[in-house]
C-alpha positions as CSV (number, residue, x, y, z in Angstrom):
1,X,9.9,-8.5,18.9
2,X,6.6,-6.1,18.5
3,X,3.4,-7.4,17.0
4,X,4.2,-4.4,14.5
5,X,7.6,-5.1,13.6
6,X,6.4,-9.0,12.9
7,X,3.5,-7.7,10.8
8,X,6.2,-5.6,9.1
9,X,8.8,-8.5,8.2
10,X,5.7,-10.9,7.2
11,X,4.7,-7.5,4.6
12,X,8.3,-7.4,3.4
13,X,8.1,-10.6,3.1
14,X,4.9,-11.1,0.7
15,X,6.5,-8.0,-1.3
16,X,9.8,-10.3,-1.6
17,X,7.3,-12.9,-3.4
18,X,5.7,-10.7,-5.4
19,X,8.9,-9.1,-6.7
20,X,10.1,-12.3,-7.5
21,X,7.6,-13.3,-9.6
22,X,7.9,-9.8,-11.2
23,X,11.3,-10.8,-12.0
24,X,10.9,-13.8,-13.5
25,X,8.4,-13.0,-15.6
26,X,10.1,-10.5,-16.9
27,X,13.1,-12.4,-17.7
28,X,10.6,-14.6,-19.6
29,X,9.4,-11.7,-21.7
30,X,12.9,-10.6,-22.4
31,X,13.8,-14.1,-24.2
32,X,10.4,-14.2,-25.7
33,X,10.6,-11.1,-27.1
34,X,14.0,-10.6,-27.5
35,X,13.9,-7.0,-25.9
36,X,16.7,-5.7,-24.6
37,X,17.0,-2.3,-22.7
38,X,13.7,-1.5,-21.0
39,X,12.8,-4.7,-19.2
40,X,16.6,-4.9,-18.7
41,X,16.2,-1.5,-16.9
42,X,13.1,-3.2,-14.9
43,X,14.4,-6.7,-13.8
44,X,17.7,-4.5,-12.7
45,X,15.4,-2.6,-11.0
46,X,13.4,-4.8,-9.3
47,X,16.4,-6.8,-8.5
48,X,17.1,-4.5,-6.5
49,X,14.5,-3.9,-4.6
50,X,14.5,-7.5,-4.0
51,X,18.1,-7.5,-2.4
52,X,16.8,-4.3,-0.5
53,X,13.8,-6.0,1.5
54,X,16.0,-9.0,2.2
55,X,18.3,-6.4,3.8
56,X,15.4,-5.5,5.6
57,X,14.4,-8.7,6.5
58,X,17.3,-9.9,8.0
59,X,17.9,-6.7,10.2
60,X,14.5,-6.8,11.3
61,X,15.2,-9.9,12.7
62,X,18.5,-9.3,13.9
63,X,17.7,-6.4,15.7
64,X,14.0,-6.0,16.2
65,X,12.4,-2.7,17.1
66,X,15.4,-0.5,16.6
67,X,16.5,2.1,13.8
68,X,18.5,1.0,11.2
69,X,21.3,3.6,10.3
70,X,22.3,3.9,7.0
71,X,23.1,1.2,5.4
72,X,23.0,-1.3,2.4
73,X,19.2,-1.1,1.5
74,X,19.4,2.0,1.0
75,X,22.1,1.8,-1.8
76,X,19.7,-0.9,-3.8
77,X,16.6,1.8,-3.4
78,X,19.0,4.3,-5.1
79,X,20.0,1.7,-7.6
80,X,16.2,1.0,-7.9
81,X,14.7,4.7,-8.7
82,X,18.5,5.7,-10.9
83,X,17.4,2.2,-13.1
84,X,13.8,2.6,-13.7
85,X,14.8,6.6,-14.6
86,X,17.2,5.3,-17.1
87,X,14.6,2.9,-18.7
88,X,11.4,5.4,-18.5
89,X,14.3,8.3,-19.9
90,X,14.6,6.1,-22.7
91,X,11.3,6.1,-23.9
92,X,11.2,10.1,-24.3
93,X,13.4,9.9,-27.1
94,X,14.5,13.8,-26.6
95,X,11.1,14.9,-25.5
96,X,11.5,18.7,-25.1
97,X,12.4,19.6,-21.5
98,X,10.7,22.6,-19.0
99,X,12.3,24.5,-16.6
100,X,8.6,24.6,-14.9
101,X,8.7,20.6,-14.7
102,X,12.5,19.7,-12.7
103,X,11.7,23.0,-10.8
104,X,8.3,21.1,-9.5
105,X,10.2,17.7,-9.2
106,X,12.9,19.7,-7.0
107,X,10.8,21.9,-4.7
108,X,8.3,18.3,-4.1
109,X,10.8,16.0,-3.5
110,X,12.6,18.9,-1.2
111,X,9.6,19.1,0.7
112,X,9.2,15.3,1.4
113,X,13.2,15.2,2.6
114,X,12.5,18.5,4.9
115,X,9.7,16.1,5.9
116,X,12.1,13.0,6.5
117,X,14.3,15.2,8.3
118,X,12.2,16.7,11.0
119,X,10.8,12.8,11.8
120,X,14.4,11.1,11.2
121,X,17.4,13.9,12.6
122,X,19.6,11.9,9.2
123,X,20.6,15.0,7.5
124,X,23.5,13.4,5.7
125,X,21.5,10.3,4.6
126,X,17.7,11.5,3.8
127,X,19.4,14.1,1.5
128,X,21.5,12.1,-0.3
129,X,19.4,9.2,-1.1
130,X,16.6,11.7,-1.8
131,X,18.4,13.0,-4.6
132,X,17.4,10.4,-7.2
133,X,13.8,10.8,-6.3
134,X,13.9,14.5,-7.9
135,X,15.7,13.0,-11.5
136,X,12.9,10.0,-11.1
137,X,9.8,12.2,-10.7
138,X,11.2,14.6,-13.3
139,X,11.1,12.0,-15.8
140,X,7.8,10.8,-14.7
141,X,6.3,14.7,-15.4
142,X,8.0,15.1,-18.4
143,X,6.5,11.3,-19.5
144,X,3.1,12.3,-18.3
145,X,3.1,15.3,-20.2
146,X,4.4,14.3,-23.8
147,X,2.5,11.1,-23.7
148,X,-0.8,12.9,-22.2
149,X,-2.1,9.8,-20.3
150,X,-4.1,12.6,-17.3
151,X,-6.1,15.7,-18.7
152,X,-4.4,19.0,-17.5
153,X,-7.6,19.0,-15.0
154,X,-6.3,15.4,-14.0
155,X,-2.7,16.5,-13.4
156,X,-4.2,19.5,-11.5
157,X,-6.0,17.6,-8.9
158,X,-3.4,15.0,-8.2
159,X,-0.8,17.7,-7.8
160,X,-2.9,19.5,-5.5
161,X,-3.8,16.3,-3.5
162,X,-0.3,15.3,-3.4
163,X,0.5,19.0,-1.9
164,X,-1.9,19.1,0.4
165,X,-1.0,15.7,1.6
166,X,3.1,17.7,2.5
167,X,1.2,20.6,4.2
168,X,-1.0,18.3,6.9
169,X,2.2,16.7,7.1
170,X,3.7,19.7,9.1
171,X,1.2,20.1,11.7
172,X,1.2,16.5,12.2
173,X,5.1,16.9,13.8
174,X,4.2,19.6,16.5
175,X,0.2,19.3,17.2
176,X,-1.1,16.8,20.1
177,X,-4.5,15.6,20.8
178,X,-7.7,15.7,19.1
179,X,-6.2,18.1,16.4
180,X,-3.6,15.9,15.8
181,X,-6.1,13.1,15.5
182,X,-8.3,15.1,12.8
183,X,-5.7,16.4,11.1
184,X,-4.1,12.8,10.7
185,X,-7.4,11.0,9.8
186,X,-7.7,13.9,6.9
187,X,-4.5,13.4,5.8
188,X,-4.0,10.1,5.2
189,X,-8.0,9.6,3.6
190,X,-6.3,11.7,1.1
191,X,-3.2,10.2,0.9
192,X,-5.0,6.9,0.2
193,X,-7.4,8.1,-2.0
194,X,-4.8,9.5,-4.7
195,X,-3.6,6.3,-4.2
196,X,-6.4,4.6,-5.2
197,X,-7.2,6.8,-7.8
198,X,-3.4,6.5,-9.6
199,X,-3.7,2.8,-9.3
200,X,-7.3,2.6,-10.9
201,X,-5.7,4.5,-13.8
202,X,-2.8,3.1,-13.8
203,X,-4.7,-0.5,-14.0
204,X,-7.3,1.0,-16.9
205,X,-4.5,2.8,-18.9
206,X,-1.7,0.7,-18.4
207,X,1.0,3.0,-19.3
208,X,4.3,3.1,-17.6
209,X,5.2,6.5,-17.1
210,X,1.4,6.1,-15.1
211,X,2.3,3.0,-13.4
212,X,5.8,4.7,-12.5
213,X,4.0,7.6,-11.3
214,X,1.6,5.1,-9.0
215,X,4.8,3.4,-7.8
216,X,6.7,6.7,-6.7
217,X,3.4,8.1,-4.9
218,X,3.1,4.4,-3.2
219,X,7.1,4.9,-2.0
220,X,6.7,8.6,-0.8
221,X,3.1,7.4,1.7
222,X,5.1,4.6,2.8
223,X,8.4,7.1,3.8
224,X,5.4,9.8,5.1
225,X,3.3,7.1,6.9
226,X,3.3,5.3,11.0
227,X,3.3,1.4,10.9
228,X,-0.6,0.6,10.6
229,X,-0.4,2.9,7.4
230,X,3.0,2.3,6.7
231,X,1.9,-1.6,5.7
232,X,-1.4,-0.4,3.6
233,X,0.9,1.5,1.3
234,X,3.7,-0.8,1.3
235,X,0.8,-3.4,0.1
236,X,-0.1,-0.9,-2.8
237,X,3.5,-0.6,-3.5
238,X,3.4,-4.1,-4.2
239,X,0.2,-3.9,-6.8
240,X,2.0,-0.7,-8.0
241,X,5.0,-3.2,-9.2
242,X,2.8,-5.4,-10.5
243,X,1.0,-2.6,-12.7
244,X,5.0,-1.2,-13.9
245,X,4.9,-5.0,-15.0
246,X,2.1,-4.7,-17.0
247,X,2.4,-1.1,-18.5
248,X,5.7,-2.2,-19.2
249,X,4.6,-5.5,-21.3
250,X,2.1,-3.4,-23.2
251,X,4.8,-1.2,-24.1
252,X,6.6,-3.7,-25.4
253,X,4.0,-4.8,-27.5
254,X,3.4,-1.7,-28.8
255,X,7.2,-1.0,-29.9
256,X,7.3,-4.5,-32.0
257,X,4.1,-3.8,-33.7
């Protein structure tokens, strides 16, 4: 077993924790409140990312330093992004819809599978688990938008940071050398620092169509990212649950005031 692929279990490990206690707490703030749908939508959720990384766990182990083909992770992923849609969907309550906004959420998420694709060869599989992502990150624009959490300048440069994140993306598959090296350094300084930024808002506003938003950027640099940057991201994934904990409690609050 690789030093890599141990530092990886040990990180998917740590995120198994943390989703746990995610869990329970939330459980906790279901009886205490006596809420019902949202937090159920959550602790479904994040029940099944849970049974997800143990998947991952145990074939790490199993079979260290090899591919794993499609298989039952990711069906709790899918579960995972379809749950949290259904509970951030619910907090719309008929918001008016854009063709502008599922058009974005399509030709974004079609650019990260093309992505997936070209590294991975899985037609079948990264386009139909990528599905979901589009209905998620159409809710999360739709949510952003009615609720105006980010200024139109705000949505603006996270877009366009987000974008231009894809497009270095490209030249990182065919370049070599010290292009390759500048043009990777580049990339991922702003792939961290939109990360940082949505989870310093996300942290200050605490509202969950932000945190949600945090969490789905946090997923996509992990699916985009090598090993040494694989594990940063998957470690903000973790703070990004954490946060969708959080907004989500605050929401709560706000709805039985």
């Amino acid at each position: 077993m690789s030093d890599m692929t141990l530092l990886g279990i040990l990180a998917t490990v740590l995120q198994s924790g943390a989703l746990a206690v995610v869990i329970v707490s939330t459980i906790k703030l279901m009886i205490n409140k006596n809420a019902t749908f949202l937090p159920f939508m959550f602790v479904l959720a994040m029940s099944s990312y849970f049974l997800s990384n143990l998947y991952w766990i145990a074939y790490d182990l199993l079979k260290p330093d090899t591919r794993m083909p499609i298989a039952s992770n990711e069906i709790g992923e899918c579960a995972m992004i379809l749950l949290l849609s259904a509970g951030l969907d619910a907090l719309l309550d008929g918001k008016q819809k854009k063709v502008g906004e599922v058009l974005f959420a399509f030709l974004f998420i079609g650019a990260n599978i093309v992505l997936w694709i070209a590294w991975s060869g899985e037609w079948f599989q990264d386009i139909l688990f990528g599905i979901p992502y589009v209905y998620f990150m159409w809710i999360l624009i739709r949510g952003l938008r009615s609720r105006g959490v980010l200024t139109l300048k705000e949505l603006l440069f996270v877009s366009i940071a987000c974008i231009s994140v894809l497009i270095m993306q490209i030249p990182l598959l065919v370049v070599k050398g010290n292009l390759f090296e500048l043009t990777e350094v580049v990339c991922f300084v702003v792939m961290f620092a939109v990360i940082t930024w949505l989870g310093i808002k996300s942290f200050r506003c605490k509202d969950f169509f932000l945190a949600s938003t945090f969490f789905l950027w946090t997923e996509l640099s992990m699916f985009l990212s090598p090993d040494v940057y694989y594990n940063v991201a998957m470690a903000a994934n973790t703070i990004a649950c954490f946060f969708m904990f959080l907004s989500m409690k605050k929401e709560l609050a706000n709805d039985l005031r």
